[in-house]
C-alpha positions in Angstrom: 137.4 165.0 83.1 139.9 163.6 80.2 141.4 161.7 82.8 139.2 160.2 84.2 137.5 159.4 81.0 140.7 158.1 80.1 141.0 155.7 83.5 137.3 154.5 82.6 138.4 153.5 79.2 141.3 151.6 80.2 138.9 149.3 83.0 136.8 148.7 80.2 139.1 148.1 77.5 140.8 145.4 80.4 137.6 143.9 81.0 137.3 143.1 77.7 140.3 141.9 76.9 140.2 139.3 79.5 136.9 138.4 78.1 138.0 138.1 74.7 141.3 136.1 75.5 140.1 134.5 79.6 143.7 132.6 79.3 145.1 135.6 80.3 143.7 136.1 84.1 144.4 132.1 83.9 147.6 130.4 85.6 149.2 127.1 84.2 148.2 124.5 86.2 150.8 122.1 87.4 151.0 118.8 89.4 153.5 117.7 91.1 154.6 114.1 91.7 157.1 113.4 94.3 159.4 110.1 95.5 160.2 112.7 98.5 160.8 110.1 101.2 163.6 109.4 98.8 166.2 111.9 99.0 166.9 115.5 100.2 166.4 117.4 97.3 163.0 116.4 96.4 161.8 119.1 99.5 163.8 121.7 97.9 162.0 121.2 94.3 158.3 120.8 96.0 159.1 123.9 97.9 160.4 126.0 95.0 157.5 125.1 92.8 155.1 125.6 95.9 156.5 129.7 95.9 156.5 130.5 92.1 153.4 132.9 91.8 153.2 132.1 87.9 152.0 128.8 88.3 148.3 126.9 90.0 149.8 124.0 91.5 146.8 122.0 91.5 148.0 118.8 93.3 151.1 117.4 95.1 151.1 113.4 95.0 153.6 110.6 96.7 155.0 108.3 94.7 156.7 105.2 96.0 160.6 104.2 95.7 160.6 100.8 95.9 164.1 99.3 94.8 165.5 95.7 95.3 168.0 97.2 97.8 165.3 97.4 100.4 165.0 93.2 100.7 168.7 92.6 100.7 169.8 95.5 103.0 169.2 97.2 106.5 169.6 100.7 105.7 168.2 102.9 102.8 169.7 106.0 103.3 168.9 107.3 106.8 166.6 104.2 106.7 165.9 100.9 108.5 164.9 99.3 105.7 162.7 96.9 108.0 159.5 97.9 107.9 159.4 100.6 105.4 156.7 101.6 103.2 158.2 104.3 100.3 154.8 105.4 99.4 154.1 106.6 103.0 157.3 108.3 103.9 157.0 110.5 100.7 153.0 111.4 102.0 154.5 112.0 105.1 156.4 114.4 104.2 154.2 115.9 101.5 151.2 116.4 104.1 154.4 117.9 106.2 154.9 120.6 103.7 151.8 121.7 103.1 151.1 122.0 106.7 153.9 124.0 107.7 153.6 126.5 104.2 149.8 126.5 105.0 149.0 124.9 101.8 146.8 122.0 102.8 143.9 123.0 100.4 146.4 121.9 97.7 145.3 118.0 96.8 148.3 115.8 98.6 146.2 112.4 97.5 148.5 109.0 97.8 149.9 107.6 94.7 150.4 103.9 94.0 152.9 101.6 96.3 154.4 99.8 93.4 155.1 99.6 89.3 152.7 99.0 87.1 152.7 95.2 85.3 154.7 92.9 87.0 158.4 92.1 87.4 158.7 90.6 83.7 156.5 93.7 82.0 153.0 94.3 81.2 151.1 97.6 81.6 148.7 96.4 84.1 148.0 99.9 86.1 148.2 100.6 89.5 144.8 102.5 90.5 145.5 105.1 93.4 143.6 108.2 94.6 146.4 109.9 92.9 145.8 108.7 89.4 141.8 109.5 89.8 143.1 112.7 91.0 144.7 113.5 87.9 142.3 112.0 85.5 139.8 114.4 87.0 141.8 117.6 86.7 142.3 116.9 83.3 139.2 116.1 82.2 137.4 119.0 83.7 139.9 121.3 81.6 138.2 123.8 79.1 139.3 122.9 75.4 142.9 124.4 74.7 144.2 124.3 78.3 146.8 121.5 79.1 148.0 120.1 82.5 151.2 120.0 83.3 152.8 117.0 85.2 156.5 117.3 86.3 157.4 113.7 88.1 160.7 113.8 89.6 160.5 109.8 90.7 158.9 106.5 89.5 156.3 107.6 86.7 154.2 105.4 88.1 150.9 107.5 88.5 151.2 109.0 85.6 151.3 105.9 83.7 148.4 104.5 85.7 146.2 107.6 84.8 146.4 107.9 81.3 145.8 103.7 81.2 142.6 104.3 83.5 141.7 106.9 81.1 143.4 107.4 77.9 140.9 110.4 76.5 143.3 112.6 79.0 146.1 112.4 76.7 145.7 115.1 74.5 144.8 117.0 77.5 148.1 116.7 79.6 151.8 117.1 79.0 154.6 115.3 81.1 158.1 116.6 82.5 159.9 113.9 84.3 163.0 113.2 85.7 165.1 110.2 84.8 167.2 108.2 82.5 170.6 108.5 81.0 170.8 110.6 77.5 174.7 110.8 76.0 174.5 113.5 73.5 177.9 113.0 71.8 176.7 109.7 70.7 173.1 110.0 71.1 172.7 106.9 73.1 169.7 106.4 76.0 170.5 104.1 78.8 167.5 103.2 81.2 169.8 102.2 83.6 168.8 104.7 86.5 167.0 105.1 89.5 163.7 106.5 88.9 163.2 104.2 85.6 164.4 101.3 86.9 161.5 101.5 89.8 159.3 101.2 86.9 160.7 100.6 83.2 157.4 99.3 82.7 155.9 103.0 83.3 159.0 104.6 80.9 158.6 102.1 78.3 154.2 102.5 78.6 154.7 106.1 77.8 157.8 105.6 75.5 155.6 103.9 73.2 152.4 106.3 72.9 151.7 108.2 70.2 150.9 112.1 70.2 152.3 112.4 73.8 153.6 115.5 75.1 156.4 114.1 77.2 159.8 116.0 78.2 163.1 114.1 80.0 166.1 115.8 82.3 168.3 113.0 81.5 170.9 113.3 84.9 173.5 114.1 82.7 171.5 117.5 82.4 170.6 117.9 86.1 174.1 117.4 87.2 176.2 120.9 87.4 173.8 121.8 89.9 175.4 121.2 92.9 174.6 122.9 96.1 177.7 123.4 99.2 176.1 122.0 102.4 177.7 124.6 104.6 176.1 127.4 102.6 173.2 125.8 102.1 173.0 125.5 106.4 174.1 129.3 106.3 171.2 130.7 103.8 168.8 128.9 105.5 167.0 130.4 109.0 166.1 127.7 111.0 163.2 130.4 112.4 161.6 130.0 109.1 159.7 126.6 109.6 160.0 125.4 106.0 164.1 126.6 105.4 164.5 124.6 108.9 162.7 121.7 107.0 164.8 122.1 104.4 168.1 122.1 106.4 167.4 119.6 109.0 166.5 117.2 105.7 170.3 117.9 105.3 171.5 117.5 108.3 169.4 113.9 109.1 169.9 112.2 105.5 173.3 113.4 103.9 175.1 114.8 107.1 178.9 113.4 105.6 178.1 115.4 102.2 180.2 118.0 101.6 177.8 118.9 98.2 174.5 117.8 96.8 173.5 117.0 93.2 169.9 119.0 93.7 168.7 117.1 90.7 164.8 116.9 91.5 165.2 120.5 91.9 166.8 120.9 88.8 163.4 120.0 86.4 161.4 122.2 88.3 163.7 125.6 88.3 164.0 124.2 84.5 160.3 124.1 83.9 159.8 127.3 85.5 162.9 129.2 84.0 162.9 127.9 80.4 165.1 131.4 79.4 167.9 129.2 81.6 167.5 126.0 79.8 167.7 124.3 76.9 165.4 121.8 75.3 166.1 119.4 72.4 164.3 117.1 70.1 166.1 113.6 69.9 165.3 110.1 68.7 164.0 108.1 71.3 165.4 105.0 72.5 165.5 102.3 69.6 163.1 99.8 71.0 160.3 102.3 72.1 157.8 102.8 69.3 157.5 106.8 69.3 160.3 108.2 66.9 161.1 111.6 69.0 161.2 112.6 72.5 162.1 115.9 73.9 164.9 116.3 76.8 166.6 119.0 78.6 169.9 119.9 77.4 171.4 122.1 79.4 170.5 124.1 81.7 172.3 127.4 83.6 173.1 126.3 87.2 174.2 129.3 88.1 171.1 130.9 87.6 168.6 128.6 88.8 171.0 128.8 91.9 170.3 132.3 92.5 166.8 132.2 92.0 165.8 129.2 94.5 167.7 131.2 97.0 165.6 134.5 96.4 162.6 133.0 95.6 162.8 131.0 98.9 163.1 134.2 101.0 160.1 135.8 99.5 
């Protein structure tokens, strides 16, 4: 009788406990914004986060990769570039995802097809179902929950929705993927991909006050390097997703040896902050908010080992 008493008392005691303190039957919710029509190792990092059982993923948006090499050359990649629409291949491949995991009751909306402002500057925003996708989530969020955004392209959408609605500030914070950071000499540079297919998005957010906003400079993201032949070896191509995976190898970067996995970087980063570091630095000189935080370093090693177990689960 004691122990059943005893099992009784325990129920109860859980029951109340999760109504005292809810967050604790709650998951973080994350969204996830993807260039993935750009390179390989986006599908590695939407995959990855789509398996961690910690986490709601509560939306997967495209983001565009529009870059001046697309008017002056034929190929982009595996690309023609004649023809292509950025925003559409990463949707593409998005929706893909989701159908093959069986996650299509995940929101996959379509984020914008170019920067916000114009060539020159400005902060004119780029409405998308993406954007209205976001302001929604994080306005229906209780008081003291947060939405996490990790963007591992063109911060585009993000931008866009806190200019559409700028009450969702307070109520979302931002991990992105991008820019330069030296931290001998504590110097920024904008000078890289995902910035410079919209400055006018980095320098938006750069410049608001009170924002939660995190950056994996490259410099950060690059030890983790993954060996194409082992990468075609740990994958079974009678798992549909790990033959996704692979064949995204073998049709974009066939002739490389190794990969700089750097969109999967943030996310194993985000996920696993016991295997990374995060600082507090100035922000660049000409942006108006004082501090920013970035990641530092992170343990490739172990965020190696864990997308590999994790993926066979």
């Amino acid at each position: 009788m004691k122990i059943k008493t005893g099992f009784i008392g325990s129920i109860i005691l859980a029951v109340l406990l999760f109504a005292a303190f809810p967050s604790l039957a709650q998951k973080q919710k994350v969204w996830l914004d993807s260039d993935t029509g750009n390179e390989m190792d986006d599908l590695y990092a939407i995959v990855r986060l789509l398996k961690e059982p910690s986490v709601e993923v509560v939306g997967l948006s495209s983001a565009h990769f529009n870059n001046p090499d697309l008017l002056v050359f034929e190929k982009w990649n595996a690309y023609e570039t004649k023809g292509l629409n950025t925003l559409e291949d990463s949707q593409r491949l998005n929706e893909l995802i989701l159908k093959t995991m069986g996650l299509t009751h995940i929101p996959h909306p379509k984020g914008a097809d170019r920067q916000i402002g114009r060539a020159w500057g400005g902060t004119e925003p780029r409405d998308s179902p993406a954007a209205r996708e976001i302001i929604k989530i994080a306005e229906a969020l209780p008081d003291g929950e947060k939405l996490d955004i990790l963007t591992l392209g063109a911060l585009t959408n993000i931008a866009s929705a806190i200019i559409l609605a700028p009450e969702i500030l307070p109520k979302i914070r931002v991990y992105a993927l991008g820019a330069r950071y030296n931290q001998q000499n504590r110097a920024w540079s904008k000078n890289e991909f995902n910035i410079r297919n919209d400055l006018n998005a980095f320098d938006y957010l750069l410049d608001l006050a009170d924002f939660d906003f995190t950056v994996m400079p490259l410099e950060t993201a690059l030890p983790l390097k993954y060996d194409r032949e082992e990468t075609y070896e740990r994958t079974d191509d009678n798992v549909p997703i790990e033959k996704i995976l692979a064949d995204r190898w073998r049709e974009q970067n066939p002739q490389d040896k190794t990969r700089v996995m750097w969109d999967l970087a943030l996310v194993q980063a985000y996920l696993l902050p016991q295997h990374s570091e995060i600082l507090s630095v100035n922000s660049p000189p000409e942006n108006k908010s004082f501090t920013v935080r970035i990641y530092s370093k992170i343990d490739k090693d172990a965020l190696m080992e864990d997308f590999w177990k994790v993926l066979k689960q």
